[in-house]
MARLODO-823791 format. One line per field, with one value per residue (C-alpha): z, x, y. Coordinates in Angstrom, 2 decimals. Example, Ala and Ser with C-alpha at 12.3 -4.5 7.8 and 13.67 -1.06 7.14 Angstrom:
BEGIN
Z 7.80:7.14;
X 12.30:13.67;
Y -4.50:-1.06;
end
This chain:
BEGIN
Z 0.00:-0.88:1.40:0.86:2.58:3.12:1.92:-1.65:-3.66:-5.18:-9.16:-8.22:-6.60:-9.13:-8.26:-8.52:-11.48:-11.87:-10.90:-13.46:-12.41:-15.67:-14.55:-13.76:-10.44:-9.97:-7.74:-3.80:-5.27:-6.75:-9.06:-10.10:-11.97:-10.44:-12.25:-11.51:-14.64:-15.03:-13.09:-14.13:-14.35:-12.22:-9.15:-7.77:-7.09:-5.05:-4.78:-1.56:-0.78:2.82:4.64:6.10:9.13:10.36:8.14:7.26:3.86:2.19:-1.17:-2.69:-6.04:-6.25:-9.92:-10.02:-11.80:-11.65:-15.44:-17.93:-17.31:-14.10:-12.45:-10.37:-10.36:-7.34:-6.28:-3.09:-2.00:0.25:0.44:2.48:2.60:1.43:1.01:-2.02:-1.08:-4.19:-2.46:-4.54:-3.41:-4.13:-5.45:-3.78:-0.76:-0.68:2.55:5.47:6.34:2.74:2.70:3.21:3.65:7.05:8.27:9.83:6.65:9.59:9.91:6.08:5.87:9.68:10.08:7.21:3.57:0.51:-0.21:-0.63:2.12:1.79:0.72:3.88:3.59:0.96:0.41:-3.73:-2.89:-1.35:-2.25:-1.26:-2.41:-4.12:-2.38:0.22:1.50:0.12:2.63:1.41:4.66:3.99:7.74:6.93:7.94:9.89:8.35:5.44:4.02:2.06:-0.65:-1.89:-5.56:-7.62:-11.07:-14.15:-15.30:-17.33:-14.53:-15.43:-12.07:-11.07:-7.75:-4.69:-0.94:2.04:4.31:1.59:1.99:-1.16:-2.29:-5.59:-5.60:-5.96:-8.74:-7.59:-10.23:-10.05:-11.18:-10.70:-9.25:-8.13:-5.48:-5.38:-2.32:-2.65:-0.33:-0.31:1.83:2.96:3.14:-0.54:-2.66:-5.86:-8.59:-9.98:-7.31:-6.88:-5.02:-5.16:-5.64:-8.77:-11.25:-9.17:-10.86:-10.84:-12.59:-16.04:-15.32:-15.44:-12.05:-13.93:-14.23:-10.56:-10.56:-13.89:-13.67:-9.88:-8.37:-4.76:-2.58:-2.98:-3.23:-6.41:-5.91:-4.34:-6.56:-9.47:-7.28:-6.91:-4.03:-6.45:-5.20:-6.44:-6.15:-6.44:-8.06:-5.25:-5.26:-6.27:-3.84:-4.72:-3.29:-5.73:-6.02:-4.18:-3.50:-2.95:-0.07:1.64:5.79:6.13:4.20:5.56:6.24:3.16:2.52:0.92:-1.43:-2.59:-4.54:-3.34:-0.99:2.96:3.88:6.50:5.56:8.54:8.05:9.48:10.17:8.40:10.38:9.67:8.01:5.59:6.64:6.44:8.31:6.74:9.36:11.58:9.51:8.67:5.59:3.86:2.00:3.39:3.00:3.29:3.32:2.49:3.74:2.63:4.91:3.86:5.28:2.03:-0.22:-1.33:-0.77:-1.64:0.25:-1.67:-1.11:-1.78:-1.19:-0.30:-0.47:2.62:1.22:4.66:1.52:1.28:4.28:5.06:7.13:8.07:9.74:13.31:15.66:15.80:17.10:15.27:16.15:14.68:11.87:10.26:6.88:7.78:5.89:4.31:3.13:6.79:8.74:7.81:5.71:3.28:1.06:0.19:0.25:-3.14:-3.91:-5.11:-4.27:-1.91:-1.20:1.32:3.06:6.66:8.62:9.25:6.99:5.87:2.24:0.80:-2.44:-3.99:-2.12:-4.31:-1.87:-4.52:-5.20:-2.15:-0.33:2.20:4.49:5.40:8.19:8.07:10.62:12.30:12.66:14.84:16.56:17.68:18.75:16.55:13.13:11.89:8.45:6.64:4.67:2.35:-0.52:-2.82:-3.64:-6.83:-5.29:-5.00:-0.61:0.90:3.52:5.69:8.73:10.28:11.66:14.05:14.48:17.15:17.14:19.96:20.64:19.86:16.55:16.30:13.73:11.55:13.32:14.10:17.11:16.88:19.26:22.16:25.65:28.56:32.17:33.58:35.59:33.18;
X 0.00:1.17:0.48:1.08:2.62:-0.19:2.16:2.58:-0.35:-1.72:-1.27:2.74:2.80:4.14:2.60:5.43:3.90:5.98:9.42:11.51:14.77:16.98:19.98:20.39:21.73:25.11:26.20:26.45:24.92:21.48:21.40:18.48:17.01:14.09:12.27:9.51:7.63:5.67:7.74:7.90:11.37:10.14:10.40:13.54:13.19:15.56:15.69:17.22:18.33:17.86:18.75:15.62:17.03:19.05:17.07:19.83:20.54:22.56:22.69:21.19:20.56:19.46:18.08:17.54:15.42:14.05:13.03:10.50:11.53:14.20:15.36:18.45:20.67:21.24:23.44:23.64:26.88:25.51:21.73:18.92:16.04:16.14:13.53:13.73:12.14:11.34:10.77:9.62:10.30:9.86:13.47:12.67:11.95:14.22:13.72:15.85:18.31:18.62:18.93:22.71:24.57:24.69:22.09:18.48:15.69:13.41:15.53:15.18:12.62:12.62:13.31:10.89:11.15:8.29:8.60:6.12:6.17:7.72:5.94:4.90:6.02:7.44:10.33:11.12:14.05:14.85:18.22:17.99:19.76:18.09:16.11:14.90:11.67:10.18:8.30:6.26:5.09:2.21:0.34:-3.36:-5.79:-8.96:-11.32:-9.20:-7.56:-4.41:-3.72:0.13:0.63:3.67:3.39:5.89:7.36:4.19:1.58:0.98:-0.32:1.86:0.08:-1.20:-1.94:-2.95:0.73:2.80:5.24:6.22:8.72:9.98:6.92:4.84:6.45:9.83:13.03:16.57:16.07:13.99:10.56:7.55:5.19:2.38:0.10:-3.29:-5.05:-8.78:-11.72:-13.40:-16.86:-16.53:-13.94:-13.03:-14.14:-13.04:-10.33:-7.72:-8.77:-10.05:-13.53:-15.90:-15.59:-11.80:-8.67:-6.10:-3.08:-2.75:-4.54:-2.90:-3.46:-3.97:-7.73:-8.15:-11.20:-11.91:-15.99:-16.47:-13.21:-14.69:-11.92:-8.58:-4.86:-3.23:-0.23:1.36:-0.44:1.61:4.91:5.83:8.13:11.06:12.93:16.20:17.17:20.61:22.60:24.56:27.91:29.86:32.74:34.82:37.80:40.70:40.87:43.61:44.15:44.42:46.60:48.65:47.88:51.87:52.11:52.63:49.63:48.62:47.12:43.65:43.00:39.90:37.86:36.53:39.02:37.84:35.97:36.28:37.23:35.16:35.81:37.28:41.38:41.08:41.01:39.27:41.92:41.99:44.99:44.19:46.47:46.09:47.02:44.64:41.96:42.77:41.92:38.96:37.00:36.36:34.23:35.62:33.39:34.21:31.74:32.21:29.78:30.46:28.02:25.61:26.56:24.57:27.04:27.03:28.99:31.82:32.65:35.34:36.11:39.75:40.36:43.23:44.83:46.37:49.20:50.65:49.92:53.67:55.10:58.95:59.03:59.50:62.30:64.96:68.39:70.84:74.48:77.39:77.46:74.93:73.06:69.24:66.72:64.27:62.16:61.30:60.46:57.18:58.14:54.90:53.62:49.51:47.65:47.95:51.66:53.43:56.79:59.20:62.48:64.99:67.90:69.89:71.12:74.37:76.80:75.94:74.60:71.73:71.35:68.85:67.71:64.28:61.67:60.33:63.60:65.79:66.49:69.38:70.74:74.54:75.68:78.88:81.15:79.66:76.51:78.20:80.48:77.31:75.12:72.40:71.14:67.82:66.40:63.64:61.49:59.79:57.32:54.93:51.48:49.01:48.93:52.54:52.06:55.03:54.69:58.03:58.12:61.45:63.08:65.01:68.32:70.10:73.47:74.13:77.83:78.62:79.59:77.46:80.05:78.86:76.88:73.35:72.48:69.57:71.14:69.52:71.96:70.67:71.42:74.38:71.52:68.80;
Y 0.00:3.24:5.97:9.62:12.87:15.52:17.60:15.45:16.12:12.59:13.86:14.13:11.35:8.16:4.76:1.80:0.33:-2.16:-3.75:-5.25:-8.00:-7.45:-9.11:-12.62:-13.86:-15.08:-17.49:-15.82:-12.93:-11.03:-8.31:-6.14:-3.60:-1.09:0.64:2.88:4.05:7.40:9.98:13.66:15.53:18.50:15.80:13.68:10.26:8.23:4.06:3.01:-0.49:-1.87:-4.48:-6.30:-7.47:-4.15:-1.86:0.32:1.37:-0.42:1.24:4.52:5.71:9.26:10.50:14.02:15.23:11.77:11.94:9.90:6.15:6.15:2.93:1.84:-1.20:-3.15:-5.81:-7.86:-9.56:-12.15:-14.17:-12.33:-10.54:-7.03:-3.70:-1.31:1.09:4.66:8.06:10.86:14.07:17.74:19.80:22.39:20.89:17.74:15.47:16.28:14.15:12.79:8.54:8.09:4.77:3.09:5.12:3.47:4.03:5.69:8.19:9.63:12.87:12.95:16.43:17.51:17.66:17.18:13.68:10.36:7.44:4.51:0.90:-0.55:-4.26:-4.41:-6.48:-7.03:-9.31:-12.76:-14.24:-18.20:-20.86:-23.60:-26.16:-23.11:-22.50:-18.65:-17.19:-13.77:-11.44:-8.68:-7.09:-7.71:-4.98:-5.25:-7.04:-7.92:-11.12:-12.01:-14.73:-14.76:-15.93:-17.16:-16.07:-15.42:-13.26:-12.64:-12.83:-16.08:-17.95:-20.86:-21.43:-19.90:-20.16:-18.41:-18.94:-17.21:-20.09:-21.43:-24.27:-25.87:-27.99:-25.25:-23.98:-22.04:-22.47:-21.60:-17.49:-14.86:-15.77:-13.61:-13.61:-11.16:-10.44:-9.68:-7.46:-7.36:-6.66:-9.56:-8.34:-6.79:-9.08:-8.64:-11.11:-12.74:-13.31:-15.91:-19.36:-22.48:-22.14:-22.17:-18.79:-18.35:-17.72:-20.10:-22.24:-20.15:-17.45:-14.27:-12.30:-8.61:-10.26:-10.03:-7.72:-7.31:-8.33:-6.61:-4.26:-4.95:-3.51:-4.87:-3.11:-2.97:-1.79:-4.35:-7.08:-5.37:-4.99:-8.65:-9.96:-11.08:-13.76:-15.50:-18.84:-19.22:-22.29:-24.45:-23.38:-27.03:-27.29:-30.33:-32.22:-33.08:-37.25:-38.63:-42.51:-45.22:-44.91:-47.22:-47.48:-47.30:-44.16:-40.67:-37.91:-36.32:-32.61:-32.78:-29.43:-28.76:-25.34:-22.82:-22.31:-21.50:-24.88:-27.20:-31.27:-33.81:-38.01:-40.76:-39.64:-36.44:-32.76:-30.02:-28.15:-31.74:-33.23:-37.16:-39.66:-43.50:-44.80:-43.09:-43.71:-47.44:-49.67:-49.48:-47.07:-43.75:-40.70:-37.18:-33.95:-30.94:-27.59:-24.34:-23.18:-20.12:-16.59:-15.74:-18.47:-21.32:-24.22:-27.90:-30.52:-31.94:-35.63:-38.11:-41.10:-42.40:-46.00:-46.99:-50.49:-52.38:-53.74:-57.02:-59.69:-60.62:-63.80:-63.06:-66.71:-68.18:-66.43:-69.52:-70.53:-72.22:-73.28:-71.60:-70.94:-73.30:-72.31:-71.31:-73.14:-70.00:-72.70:-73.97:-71.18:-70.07:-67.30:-66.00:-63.40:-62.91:-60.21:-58.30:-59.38:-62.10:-62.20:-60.20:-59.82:-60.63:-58.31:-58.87:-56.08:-58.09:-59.53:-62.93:-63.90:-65.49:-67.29:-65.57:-62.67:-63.34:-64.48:-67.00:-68.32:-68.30:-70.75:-70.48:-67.57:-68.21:-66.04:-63.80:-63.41:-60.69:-62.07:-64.70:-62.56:-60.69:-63.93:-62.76:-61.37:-59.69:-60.80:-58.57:-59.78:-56.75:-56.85:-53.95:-54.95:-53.89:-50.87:-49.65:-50.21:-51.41:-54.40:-55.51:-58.56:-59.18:-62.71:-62.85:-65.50:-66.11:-68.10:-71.01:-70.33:-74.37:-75.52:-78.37:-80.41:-82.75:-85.84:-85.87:-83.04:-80.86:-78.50:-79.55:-79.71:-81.75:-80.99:-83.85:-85.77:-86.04;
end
């Protein structure tokens, strides 16, 4: 409803007509046109922007002299609800303070000035990210009744209700979409009107023919001024593929776009530094939030497959006397799990015959190895997946040289 200053005659006074989103929305952001239509250039007209929440301006655009066909771009750096609000006012008699940046709408004209009132609830735009709920607010009078409907760009109706809640299943797309409130008198309606009932207007009809056959008492101006809302497009955020990863392998740094989200999953932190080991074998999923004030945002996801490697067998610790050969082929050694054969190395100085896994056979210890009593053999070997696997055996050296007849090593206590 428009009301007007008593000191604003009604034939200077420019009904908003109509309000036209030129520009499409991009990503975290909305921006669009205003336009008010039928102005004279002997009168300024300003557009201010306001947040709903705060209501301070957030943006003015003053054009003076207003002229024939004025408007003003706005953009919005973050989703919301926001008022545009179109003041005419008198040049020689300009409204005291002036709308200024920062400062509380109220405060505009409150220390005089020529100047028409603002819309009262009006807010043109909703930035929301898709899958949002659209709720449209108008204060009903006395003795009056709303219905809120989503039409096209055309006034086409899409559908309509009572709540002024809306959702994708009634109709709301990525883009611009308007929502129009109509205000009518309950004991004198217009007609046809929009509802449910036989003779109403409904899906496909176009909501200018509210009216038309009766007027009844109903307000126009904000039927024509729709409640534009954008729905913006999820911003993707995605997590570059990594994997698979070996359990044994050192913590690696996840990087995904946009930059400024948070990484959550099993042995990954929030700033996405995943540990293997921490988050053991198996497959694993990793989300990434932007989470980001004002953006739409989708989850990114990945998953990171943690391979345990080969299953390796070094053999059964043993003793042996002096300097006796060690039989690789009778103490247990193995290799499953993804590889096929390994490899052998000692961290003293003996020699084997092959240090193949598949094809060796003996270990003969060096010198050293008896000198120290014992040596450690390592078995090692890569599965598919490039994952290195190690088990160690251990030998220890009886200090007896157990010659050449039949002993097994074994002393008995004089006695036994």
């Amino acid at each position: 409803m428009i009301k007007i200053n008593n000191k604003y005659s009604l034939s200077r006074l420019i009904a908003l007509a109509a309000i036209f989103l030129v520009a499409q929305f991009a990503q975290a952001q909305c921006t669009f046109t205003v336009e008010k239509t039928g102005n004279t250039e002997d009168n300024g007209q300003v557009y201010i922007l306001v947040d709903a929440t705060t209501d301070l301006i957030l943006d003015v655009v003053d054009n003076n002299p207003a002229g024939t066909n004025p408007s003003a771009t706005f953009t919005t750096t973050s989703n919301g609800s926001f008022n545009v609000y179109a003041i005419n006012y008198s040049l020689t008699d300009m409204p005291t303070p002036f709308p200024s940046i920062g400062d509380p709408i109220a405060n505009v004209g409150m220390d005089g000035g020529c100047f028409s009132e603002f819309l009262n609830n009006f807010k043109p735009i909703e930035c929301l990210c898709e899958g949002e709920d659209v709720t449209a607010s108008y204060n009903v009078d006395a003795g009056y009744a709303v219905t809120y409907v989503l039409a096209d760009n055309n006034g086409v109706i899409i559908s309509s209700n009572t709540t002024g809640v809306f959702t994708t299943a009634d109709g709301l797309v990525i883009g611009q979409n308007n929502i129009h409130a109509l205000h009518y008198d309950t004991a004198n309606p217009p007609d046809p009107i929009v509802g449910s009932a036989a003779g109403d207007l409904g899906v496909g009809d176009n909501i200018s023919s509210v009216g038309t056959t009766s007027p009844g008492c109903f307000n126009v101006d904000f039927a024509t001024l729709p409640l534009c809302v954008f729905l913006n497009t999820p911003l993707p955020a995605v997590i570059d593929p990594v994997g698979p990863l070996c359990a044994s392998a050192a913590p690696i740094q996840l990087t995904a776009t946009p930059a400024g989200g948070t990484f959550s999953g099993d042995g990954v932190d929030a700033s996405g530094l995943f540990d293997p080991a921490v988050a053991g074998t198996g497959v694993h999923v990793i989300t990434y939030s932007l989470g980001v004030a004002g953006t739409c945002a989708a989850d990114g996801m990945l998953n990171i497959s943690v391979t345990g490697g080969a299953l390796i067998e070094g053999g059964t610790a043993t003793s042996i006397c002096g300097g006796a050969e060690i039989d690789l082929t009778s103490i247990g050694a193995s290799i499953s799990g993804g590889a096929t054969d390994g490899t052998w190395s000692t961290a003293g100085d003996g020699v084997f015959d092959s240090t193949t896994f598949s094809t060796a056979t003996t270990y003969t210890p060096g010198a050293t190895d008896i000198a120290n009593g014992s040596v450690i053999l390592t078995l090692t070997a890569t599965d598919t997946n490039g994952c290195i696997s190690m088990d160690t055996l251990d030998i220890s050296f009886k200090g007896i040289d157990c010659g050449n007849f039949p002993w097994d090593g074994t002393i008995t206590e004089p006695g036994n």
